[in-house]
C-alpha positions as CSV (number, residue, x, y, z in Angstrom):
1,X,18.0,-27.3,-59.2
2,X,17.9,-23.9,-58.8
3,X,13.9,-23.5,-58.4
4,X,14.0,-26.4,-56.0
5,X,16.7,-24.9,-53.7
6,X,14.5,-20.9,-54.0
7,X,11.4,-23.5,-52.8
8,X,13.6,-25.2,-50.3
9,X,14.5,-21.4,-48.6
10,X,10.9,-20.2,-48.7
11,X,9.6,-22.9,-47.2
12,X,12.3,-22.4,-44.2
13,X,11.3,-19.0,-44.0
14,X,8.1,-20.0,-43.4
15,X,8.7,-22.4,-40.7
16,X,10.7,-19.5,-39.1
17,X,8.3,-17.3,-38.7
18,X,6.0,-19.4,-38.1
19,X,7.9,-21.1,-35.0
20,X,8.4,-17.2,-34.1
21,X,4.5,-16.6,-34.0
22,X,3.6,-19.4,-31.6
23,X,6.8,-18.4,-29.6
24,X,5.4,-14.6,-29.1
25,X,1.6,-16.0,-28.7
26,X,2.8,-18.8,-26.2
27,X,4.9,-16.5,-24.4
28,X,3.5,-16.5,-20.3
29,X,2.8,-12.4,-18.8
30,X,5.2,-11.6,-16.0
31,X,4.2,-11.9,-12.3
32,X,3.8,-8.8,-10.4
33,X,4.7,-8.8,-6.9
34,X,2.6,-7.2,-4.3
35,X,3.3,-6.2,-0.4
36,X,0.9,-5.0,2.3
37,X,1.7,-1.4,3.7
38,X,0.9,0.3,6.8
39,X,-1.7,2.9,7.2
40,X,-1.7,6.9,6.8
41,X,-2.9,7.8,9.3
42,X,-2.7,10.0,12.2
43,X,-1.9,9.1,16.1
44,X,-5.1,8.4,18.3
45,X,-4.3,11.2,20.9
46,X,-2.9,8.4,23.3
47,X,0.5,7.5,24.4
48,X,1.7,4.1,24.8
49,X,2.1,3.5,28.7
50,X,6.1,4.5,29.6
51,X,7.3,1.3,30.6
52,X,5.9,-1.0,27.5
53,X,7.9,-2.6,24.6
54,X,5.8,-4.6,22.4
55,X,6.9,-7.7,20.1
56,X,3.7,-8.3,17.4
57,X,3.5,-11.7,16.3
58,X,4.2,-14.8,15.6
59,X,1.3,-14.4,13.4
60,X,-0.5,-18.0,11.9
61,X,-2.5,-17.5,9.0
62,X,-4.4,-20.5,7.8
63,X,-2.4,-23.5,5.9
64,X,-3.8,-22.4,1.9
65,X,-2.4,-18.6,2.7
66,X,1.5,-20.3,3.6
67,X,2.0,-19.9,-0.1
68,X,3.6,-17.0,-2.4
69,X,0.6,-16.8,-4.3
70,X,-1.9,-14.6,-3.9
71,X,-5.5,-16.9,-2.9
72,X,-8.7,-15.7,-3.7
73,X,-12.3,-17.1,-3.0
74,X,-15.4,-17.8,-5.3
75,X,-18.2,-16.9,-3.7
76,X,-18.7,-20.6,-2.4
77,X,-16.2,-23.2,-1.6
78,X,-13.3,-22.8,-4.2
79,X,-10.1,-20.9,-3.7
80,X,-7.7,-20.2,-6.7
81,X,-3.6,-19.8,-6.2
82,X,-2.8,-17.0,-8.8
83,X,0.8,-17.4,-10.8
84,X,1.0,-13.6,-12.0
85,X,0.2,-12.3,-8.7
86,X,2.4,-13.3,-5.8
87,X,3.6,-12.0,-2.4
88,X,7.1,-10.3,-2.7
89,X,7.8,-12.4,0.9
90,X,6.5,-14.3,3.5
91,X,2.6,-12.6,4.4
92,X,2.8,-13.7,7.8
93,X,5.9,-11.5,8.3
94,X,4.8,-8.6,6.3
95,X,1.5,-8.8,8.8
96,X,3.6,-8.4,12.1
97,X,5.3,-5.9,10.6
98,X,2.2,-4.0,9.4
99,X,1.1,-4.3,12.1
100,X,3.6,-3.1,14.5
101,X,4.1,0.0,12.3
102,X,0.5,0.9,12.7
103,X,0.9,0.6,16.8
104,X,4.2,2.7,16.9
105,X,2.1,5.5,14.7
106,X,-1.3,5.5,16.2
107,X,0.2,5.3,20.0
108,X,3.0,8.0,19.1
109,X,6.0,5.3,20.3
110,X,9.2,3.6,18.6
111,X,9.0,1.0,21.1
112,X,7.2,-1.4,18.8
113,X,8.8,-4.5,16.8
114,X,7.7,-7.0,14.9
115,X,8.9,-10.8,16.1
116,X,11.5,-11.0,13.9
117,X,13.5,-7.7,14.8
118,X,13.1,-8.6,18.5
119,X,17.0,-7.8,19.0
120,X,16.3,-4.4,18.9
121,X,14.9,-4.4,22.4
122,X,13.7,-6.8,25.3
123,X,9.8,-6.5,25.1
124,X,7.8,-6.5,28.1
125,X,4.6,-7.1,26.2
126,X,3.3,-9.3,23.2
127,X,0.6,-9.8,20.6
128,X,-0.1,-13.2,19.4
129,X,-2.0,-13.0,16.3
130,X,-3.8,-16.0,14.8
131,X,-5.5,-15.3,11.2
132,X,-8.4,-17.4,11.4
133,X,-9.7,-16.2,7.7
134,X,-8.0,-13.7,5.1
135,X,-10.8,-14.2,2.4
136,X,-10.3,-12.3,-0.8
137,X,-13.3,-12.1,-3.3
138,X,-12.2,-9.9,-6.4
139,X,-15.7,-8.8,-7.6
140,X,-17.3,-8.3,-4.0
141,X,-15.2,-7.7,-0.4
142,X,-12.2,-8.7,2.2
143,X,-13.2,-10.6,5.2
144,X,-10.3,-10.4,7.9
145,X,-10.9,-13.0,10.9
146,X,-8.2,-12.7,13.9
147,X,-8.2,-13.8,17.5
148,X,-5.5,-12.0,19.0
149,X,-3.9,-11.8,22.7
150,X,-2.1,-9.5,24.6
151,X,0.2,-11.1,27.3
152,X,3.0,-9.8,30.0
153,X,6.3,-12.0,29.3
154,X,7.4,-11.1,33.2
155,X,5.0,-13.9,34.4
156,X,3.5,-15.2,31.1
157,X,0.8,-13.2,32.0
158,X,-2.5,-13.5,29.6
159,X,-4.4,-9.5,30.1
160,X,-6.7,-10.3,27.1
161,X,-8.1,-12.4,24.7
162,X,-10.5,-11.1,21.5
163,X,-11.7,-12.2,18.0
164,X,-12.2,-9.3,15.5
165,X,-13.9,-9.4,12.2
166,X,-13.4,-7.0,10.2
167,X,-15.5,-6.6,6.3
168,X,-14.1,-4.3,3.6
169,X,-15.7,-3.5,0.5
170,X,-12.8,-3.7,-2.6
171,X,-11.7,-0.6,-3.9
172,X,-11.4,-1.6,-7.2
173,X,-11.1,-5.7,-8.9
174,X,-8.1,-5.9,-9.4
175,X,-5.4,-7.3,-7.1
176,X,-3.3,-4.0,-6.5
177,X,-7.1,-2.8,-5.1
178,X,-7.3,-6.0,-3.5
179,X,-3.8,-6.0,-1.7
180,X,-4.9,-2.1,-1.0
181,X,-8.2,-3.3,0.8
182,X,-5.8,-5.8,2.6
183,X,-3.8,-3.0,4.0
184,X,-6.6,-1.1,5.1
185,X,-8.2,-4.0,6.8
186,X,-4.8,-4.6,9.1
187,X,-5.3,-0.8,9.7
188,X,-8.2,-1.1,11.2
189,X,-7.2,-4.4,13.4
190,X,-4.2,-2.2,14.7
191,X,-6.9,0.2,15.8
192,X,-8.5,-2.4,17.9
193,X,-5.0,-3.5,19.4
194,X,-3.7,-0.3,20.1
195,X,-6.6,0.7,21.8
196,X,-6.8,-2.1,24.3
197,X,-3.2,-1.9,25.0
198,X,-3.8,1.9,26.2
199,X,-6.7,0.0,28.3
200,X,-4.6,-3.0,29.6
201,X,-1.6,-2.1,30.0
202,X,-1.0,-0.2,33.8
Protein backbone atom coordinates (compact mmCIF):
# COMPACT_ATOMS: atom_id res chain seq x y z
CA UNK A 1 0.00 0.00 0.00
CA UNK A 2 2.52 2.10 0.90
CA UNK A 3 4.83 1.63 -2.46
CA UNK A 4 1.71 2.15 -4.43
CA UNK A 5 0.68 5.42 -2.77
CA UNK A 6 5.07 6.79 -3.04
CA UNK A 7 4.29 5.69 -6.98
CA UNK A 8 0.94 7.33 -6.96
CA UNK A 9 2.94 10.92 -5.72
CA UNK A 10 5.79 10.58 -8.15
CA UNK A 11 3.84 10.15 -10.88
CA UNK A 12 1.74 13.53 -9.89
CA UNK A 13 4.93 15.20 -9.59
CA UNK A 14 5.62 14.40 -12.78
CA UNK A 15 2.52 15.53 -14.43
CA UNK A 16 3.22 18.82 -12.48
CA UNK A 17 6.02 19.65 -13.87
CA UNK A 18 5.36 18.57 -16.72
CA UNK A 19 2.02 20.73 -17.20
CA UNK A 20 4.51 23.51 -15.83
CA UNK A 21 7.01 23.01 -18.93
CA UNK A 22 4.49 23.29 -21.69
CA UNK A 23 2.92 26.28 -19.63
CA UNK A 24 6.45 28.29 -19.69
CA UNK A 25 7.17 26.97 -23.50
CA UNK A 26 3.51 27.86 -24.63
CA UNK A 27 3.65 31.06 -22.96
CA UNK A 28 3.04 34.08 -25.93
CA UNK A 29 6.10 37.23 -25.78
CA UNK A 30 4.52 40.54 -24.86
CA UNK A 31 3.55 43.16 -27.39
CA UNK A 32 5.56 46.29 -27.51
CA UNK A 33 3.91 49.39 -28.39
CA UNK A 34 5.35 51.80 -30.74
CA UNK A 35 4.54 55.69 -31.66
CA UNK A 36 5.86 57.96 -34.41
CA UNK A 37 7.71 61.13 -33.11
CA UNK A 38 8.46 64.39 -34.65
CA UNK A 39 11.73 65.45 -35.99
CA UNK A 40 14.96 67.13 -34.45
CA UNK A 41 15.45 69.40 -36.27
CA UNK A 42 16.05 72.96 -36.67
CA UNK A 43 13.70 75.87 -38.15
CA UNK A 44 14.08 76.57 -41.97
CA UNK A 45 15.00 80.32 -41.55
CA UNK A 46 11.24 81.13 -42.50
CA UNK A 47 8.43 82.46 -40.50
CA UNK A 48 4.93 81.35 -40.91
CA UNK A 49 2.94 84.35 -42.61
CA UNK A 50 1.32 86.55 -39.40
CA UNK A 51 -2.12 86.06 -40.02
CA UNK A 52 -2.11 82.00 -40.55
CA UNK A 53 -3.45 79.26 -38.07
CA UNK A 54 -3.20 75.91 -39.52
CA UNK A 55 -5.44 72.61 -38.66
CA UNK A 56 -3.37 69.35 -40.20
CA UNK A 57 -5.52 66.69 -41.04
CA UNK A 58 -8.04 64.63 -41.27
CA UNK A 59 -5.47 62.36 -42.40
CA UNK A 60 -6.83 58.78 -44.54
CA UNK A 61 -4.46 56.27 -44.66
CA UNK A 62 -5.42 53.25 -46.71
CA UNK A 63 -8.15 50.58 -45.20
CA UNK A 64 -5.23 47.54 -44.13
CA UNK A 65 -3.28 50.50 -42.09
CA UNK A 66 -6.90 51.31 -39.91
CA UNK A 67 -5.66 48.54 -37.63
CA UNK A 68 -3.41 48.56 -34.23
CA UNK A 69 -1.07 46.36 -35.79
CA UNK A 70 1.80 47.28 -37.24
CA UNK A 71 1.57 46.08 -41.41
CA UNK A 72 4.44 45.16 -43.25
CA UNK A 73 4.96 44.20 -47.01
CA UNK A 74 6.89 41.20 -48.70
CA UNK A 75 8.49 42.30 -51.49
CA UNK A 76 5.41 41.32 -53.78
CA UNK A 77 1.80 41.26 -52.92
CA UNK A 78 1.46 40.00 -49.23
CA UNK A 79 1.15 42.15 -46.22
CA UNK A 80 1.39 40.67 -42.63
CA UNK A 81 -0.55 42.28 -39.40
CA UNK A 82 2.09 41.75 -36.48
CA UNK A 83 0.54 40.75 -32.87
CA UNK A 84 3.75 41.80 -30.78
CA UNK A 85 4.16 45.04 -32.52
CA UNK A 86 1.23 47.43 -32.42
CA UNK A 87 0.50 51.15 -32.52
CA UNK A 88 0.07 52.65 -28.96
CA UNK A 89 -3.14 54.73 -30.72
CA UNK A 90 -4.80 55.51 -33.69
CA UNK A 91 -1.78 56.23 -36.64
CA UNK A 92 -3.88 58.48 -38.50
CA UNK A 93 -3.86 60.73 -35.37
CA UNK A 94 -0.39 60.38 -34.35
CA UNK A 95 0.33 61.50 -38.29
CA UNK A 96 -1.53 64.91 -37.87
CA UNK A 97 -0.03 65.36 -34.91
CA UNK A 98 3.51 64.62 -36.27
CA UNK A 99 2.95 66.43 -38.47
CA UNK A 100 1.78 69.61 -37.13
CA UNK A 101 4.70 69.51 -34.62
CA UNK A 102 7.15 69.47 -37.48
CA UNK A 103 5.27 72.79 -39.13
CA UNK A 104 5.23 74.73 -35.74
CA UNK A 105 9.27 73.82 -35.48
CA UNK A 106 10.54 74.27 -38.91
CA UNK A 107 8.31 77.59 -39.53
CA UNK A 108 9.23 79.01 -35.86
CA UNK A 109 5.13 79.31 -34.94
CA UNK A 110 2.70 77.79 -32.12
CA UNK A 111 -0.07 78.45 -34.37
CA UNK A 112 -0.17 74.88 -35.59
CA UNK A 113 -2.81 72.04 -34.39
CA UNK A 114 -3.56 68.96 -35.32
CA UNK A 115 -7.59 68.28 -36.31
CA UNK A 116 -8.35 67.00 -33.25
CA UNK A 117 -7.15 69.89 -30.77
CA UNK A 118 -8.79 72.35 -33.17
CA UNK A 119 -10.46 74.13 -29.94
CA UNK A 120 -7.33 75.62 -29.24
CA UNK A 121 -7.83 78.16 -32.00
CA UNK A 122 -10.02 79.04 -35.21
CA UNK A 123 -7.71 78.09 -38.18
CA UNK A 124 -7.67 80.09 -41.18
CA UNK A 125 -5.85 77.44 -43.11
CA UNK A 126 -5.88 73.51 -43.56
CA UNK A 127 -3.95 70.48 -44.74
CA UNK A 128 -5.85 67.56 -45.95
CA UNK A 129 -3.67 64.64 -46.00
CA UNK A 130 -4.51 61.43 -47.88
CA UNK A 131 -1.93 58.42 -47.32
CA UNK A 132 -2.12 56.77 -50.50
CA UNK A 133 0.75 54.07 -49.44
CA UNK A 134 2.67 53.65 -46.01
CA UNK A 135 4.71 50.44 -47.26
CA UNK A 136 7.02 48.95 -44.74
CA UNK A 137 9.52 46.27 -45.94
CA UNK A 138 11.70 45.09 -42.85
CA UNK A 139 14.83 43.79 -44.80
CA UNK A 140 14.85 46.62 -47.55
CA UNK A 141 12.96 50.47 -47.27
CA UNK A 142 9.83 52.77 -46.36
CA UNK A 143 7.82 54.08 -49.26
CA UNK A 144 5.54 57.06 -48.06
CA UNK A 145 2.84 58.07 -50.84
CA UNK A 146 0.65 61.30 -49.87
CA UNK A 147 -1.46 63.73 -51.88
CA UNK A 148 -1.88 66.58 -49.77
CA UNK A 149 -3.87 70.06 -50.05
CA UNK A 150 -3.64 73.31 -48.66
CA UNK A 151 -7.00 75.26 -48.59
CA UNK A 152 -8.33 78.81 -47.07
CA UNK A 153 -11.54 77.91 -44.84
CA UNK A 154 -12.77 81.82 -45.47
CA UNK A 155 -14.05 80.80 -48.86
CA UNK A 156 -13.16 77.01 -49.09
CA UNK A 157 -10.49 78.13 -51.03
CA UNK A 158 -8.23 75.22 -52.76
CA UNK A 159 -4.25 77.24 -53.04
CA UNK A 160 -2.62 73.78 -53.88
CA UNK A 161 -2.74 70.44 -54.66
CA UNK A 162 0.55 67.88 -54.74
CA UNK A 163 1.52 64.12 -54.39
CA UNK A 164 4.86 63.47 -52.66
CA UNK A 165 6.73 60.29 -52.59
CA UNK A 166 9.06 59.96 -50.45
CA UNK A 167 11.77 56.47 -50.18
CA UNK A 168 13.75 55.76 -47.06
CA UNK A 169 16.27 53.24 -46.61
CA UNK A 170 15.65 51.24 -42.89
CA UNK A 171 17.90 52.11 -40.31
CA UNK A 172 18.07 48.97 -38.90
CA UNK A 173 15.30 45.49 -39.38
CA UNK A 174 13.71 45.69 -36.67
CA UNK A 175 10.47 47.49 -36.08
CA UNK A 176 11.70 50.25 -33.45
CA UNK A 177 14.17 51.10 -36.76
CA UNK A 178 11.21 50.70 -38.82
CA UNK A 179 8.82 53.03 -36.80
CA UNK A 180 12.24 55.31 -36.63
CA UNK A 181 12.45 55.40 -40.59
CA UNK A 182 8.61 56.15 -40.31
CA UNK A 183 9.31 59.26 -38.33
CA UNK A 184 11.80 60.45 -40.44
CA UNK A 185 9.80 59.99 -43.62
CA UNK A 186 6.86 62.43 -42.10
CA UNK A 187 9.83 64.73 -41.39
CA UNK A 188 10.65 65.08 -44.58
CA UNK A 189 6.82 65.39 -45.93
CA UNK A 190 6.51 68.37 -43.34
CA UNK A 191 9.46 69.83 -45.13
CA UNK A 192 7.54 69.85 -48.33
CA UNK A 193 4.29 71.39 -46.57
CA UNK A 194 5.94 73.93 -44.71
CA UNK A 195 7.72 75.12 -47.51
CA UNK A 196 4.78 75.67 -49.78
CA UNK A 197 2.80 77.22 -47.09
CA UNK A 198 5.63 80.02 -46.79
CA UNK A 199 4.97 80.09 -50.87
CA UNK A 200 1.09 80.12 -50.80
CA UNK A 201 0.10 81.64 -48.17
CA UNK A 202 -0.01 85.83 -48.74
Amino acid sequence: MKEKSRITRIAYVTISVGAMMLTACGRTPPAKFYTLQPAQQSSMGQSMPRNLALAVGPVAIPAAMDRAEIVTRDAGNEISFSEYHRWAGPVQQRIAAVISQNIGILLVTDRVTPFTRENIFQPTHRVVININRFDSQLSKEFLLDATWSIKELKGNKLLLVQNSIIRESLASSTYEGLVATQSKALAALSQKIAGALVEVVP
